[in-house]
C-alpha positions in Angstrom: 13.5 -12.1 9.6 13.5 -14.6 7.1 15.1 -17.1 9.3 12.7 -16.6 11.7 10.0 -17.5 9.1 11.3 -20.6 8.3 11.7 -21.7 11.8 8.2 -21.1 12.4 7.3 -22.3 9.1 9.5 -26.2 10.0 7.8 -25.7 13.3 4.3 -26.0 10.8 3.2 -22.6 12.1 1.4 -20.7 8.8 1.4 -16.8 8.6 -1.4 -14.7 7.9 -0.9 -10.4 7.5 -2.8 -8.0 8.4 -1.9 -3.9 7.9 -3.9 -0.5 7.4 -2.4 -0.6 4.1 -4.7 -0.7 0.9 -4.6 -3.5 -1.3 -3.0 -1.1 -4.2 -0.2 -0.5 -1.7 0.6 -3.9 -0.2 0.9 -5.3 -4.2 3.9 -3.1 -4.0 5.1 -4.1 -0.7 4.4 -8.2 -1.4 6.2 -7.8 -4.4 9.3 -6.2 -2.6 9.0 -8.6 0.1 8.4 -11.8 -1.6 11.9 -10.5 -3.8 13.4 -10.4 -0.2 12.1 -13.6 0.9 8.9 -13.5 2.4 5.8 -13.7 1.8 2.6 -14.9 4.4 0.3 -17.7 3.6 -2.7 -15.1 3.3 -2.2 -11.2 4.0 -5.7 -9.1 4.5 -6.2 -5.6 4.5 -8.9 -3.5 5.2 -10.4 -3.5 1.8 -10.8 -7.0 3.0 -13.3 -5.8 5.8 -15.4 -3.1 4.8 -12.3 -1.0 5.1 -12.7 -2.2 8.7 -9.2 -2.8 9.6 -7.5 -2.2 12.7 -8.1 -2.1 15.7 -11.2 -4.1 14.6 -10.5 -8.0 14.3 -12.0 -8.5 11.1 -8.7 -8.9 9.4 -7.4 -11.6 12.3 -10.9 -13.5 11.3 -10.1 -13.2 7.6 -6.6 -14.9 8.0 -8.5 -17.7 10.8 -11.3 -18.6 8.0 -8.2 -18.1 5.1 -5.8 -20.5 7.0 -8.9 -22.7 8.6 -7.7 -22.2 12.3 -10.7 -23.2 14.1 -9.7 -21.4 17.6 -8.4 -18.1 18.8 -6.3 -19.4 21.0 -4.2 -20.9 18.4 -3.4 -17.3 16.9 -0.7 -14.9 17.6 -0.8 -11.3 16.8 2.8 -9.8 15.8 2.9 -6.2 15.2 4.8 -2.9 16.1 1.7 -0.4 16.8 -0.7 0.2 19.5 -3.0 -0.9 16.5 -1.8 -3.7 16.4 -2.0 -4.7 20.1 -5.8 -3.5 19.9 -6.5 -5.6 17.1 -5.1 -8.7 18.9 -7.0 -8.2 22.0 -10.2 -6.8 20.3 -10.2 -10.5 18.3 -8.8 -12.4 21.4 -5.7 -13.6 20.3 -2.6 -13.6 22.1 -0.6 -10.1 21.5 2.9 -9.4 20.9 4.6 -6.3 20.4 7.9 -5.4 18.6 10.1 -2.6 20.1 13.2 -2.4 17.3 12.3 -0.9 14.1 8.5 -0.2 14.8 6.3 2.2 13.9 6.1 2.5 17.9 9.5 3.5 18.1 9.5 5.8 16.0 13.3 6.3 15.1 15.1 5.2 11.9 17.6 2.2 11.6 20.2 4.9 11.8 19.1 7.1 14.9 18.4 3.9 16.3 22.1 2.7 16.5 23.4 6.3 16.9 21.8 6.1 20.6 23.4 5.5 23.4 23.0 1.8 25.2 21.4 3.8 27.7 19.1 6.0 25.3 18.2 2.4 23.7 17.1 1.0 26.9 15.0 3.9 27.8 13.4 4.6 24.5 12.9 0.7 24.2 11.2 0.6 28.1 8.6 3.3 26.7 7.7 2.0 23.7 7.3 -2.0 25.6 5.1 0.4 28.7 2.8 1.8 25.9 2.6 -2.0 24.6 1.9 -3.2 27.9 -0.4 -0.6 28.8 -2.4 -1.1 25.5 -2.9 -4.9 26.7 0.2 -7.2 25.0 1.2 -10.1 26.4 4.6 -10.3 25.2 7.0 -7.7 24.3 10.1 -8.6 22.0 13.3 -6.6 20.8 12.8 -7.9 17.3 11.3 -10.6 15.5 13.4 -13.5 16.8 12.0 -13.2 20.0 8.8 -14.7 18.3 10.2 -17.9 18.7 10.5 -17.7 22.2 6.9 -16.7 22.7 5.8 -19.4 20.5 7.8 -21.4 22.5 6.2 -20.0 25.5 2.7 -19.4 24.6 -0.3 -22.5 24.1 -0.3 -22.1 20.9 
């Protein structure tokens, strides 16, 4: 993950979060991240929005205003629920979904990598149809494919 963030990061891409977490929770899980290398350029929660938060776009507003991005267009919405996906669309930004490790998924590291290849590729083809279906534009395997949809994108 973290190389990814500083690819996008020498690419002069910033990062704003958003979660359903509170703000009492995410200190804890900003400290714990920051220790293992990242940390965002802003991170908004719903106690940021009139405990708004997803799938409202508030928090995707709060990161635009944060960051000074002037358009939608130029903002892409990572994330690994269905949440997430409806958050991207309902603020108009493009919407990418992560299969491995997501809340979507809904298997451990572990069970994960027990599957078979075949398991995998079935579980991972229903969790990117539930994505789709909720309205993504791109689905990834993990967060290096974020690169490539940058890449891709009109960002």
């Amino acid at each position: 993950m973290c190389e990814t963030v500083a690819a996008l990061r020498a690419a002069g891409i910033r990062i704003g979060s958003t979660t359903g977490y509170t703000d009492e929770m995410m200190a804890i899980v900003a400290r714990e991240a920051k220790k293992a290398g990242y940390e965002p350029d802003c991170m908004f929660t719903p106690d940021s929005t009139g405990h708004m938060g997803r799938p409202y776009p508030y928090m995707i507003f709060c990161n635009m205003e944060a960051l000074q991005v002037t358009s939608v267009a130029a903002v892409m919405k990572v994330g690994d629920t269905i949440s997430d996906i409806l958050e991207a669309k309902n603020a108009g930004v493009t919407a990418v979904g992560i299969v491995e490790g997501s809340s979507e998924l809904g298997v451990s590291r572990a069970e994960w990598e027990a599957l078979s290849g075949t398991a995998r590729e079935a579980l991972a083809r229903e969790v990117e149809k539930r994505y789709r279906d909720a309205g993504a534009d791109y689905v990834i395997a993990d967060i290096r494919g974020v690169l490539e949809c940058v890449a891709d994108s009109t960002l």
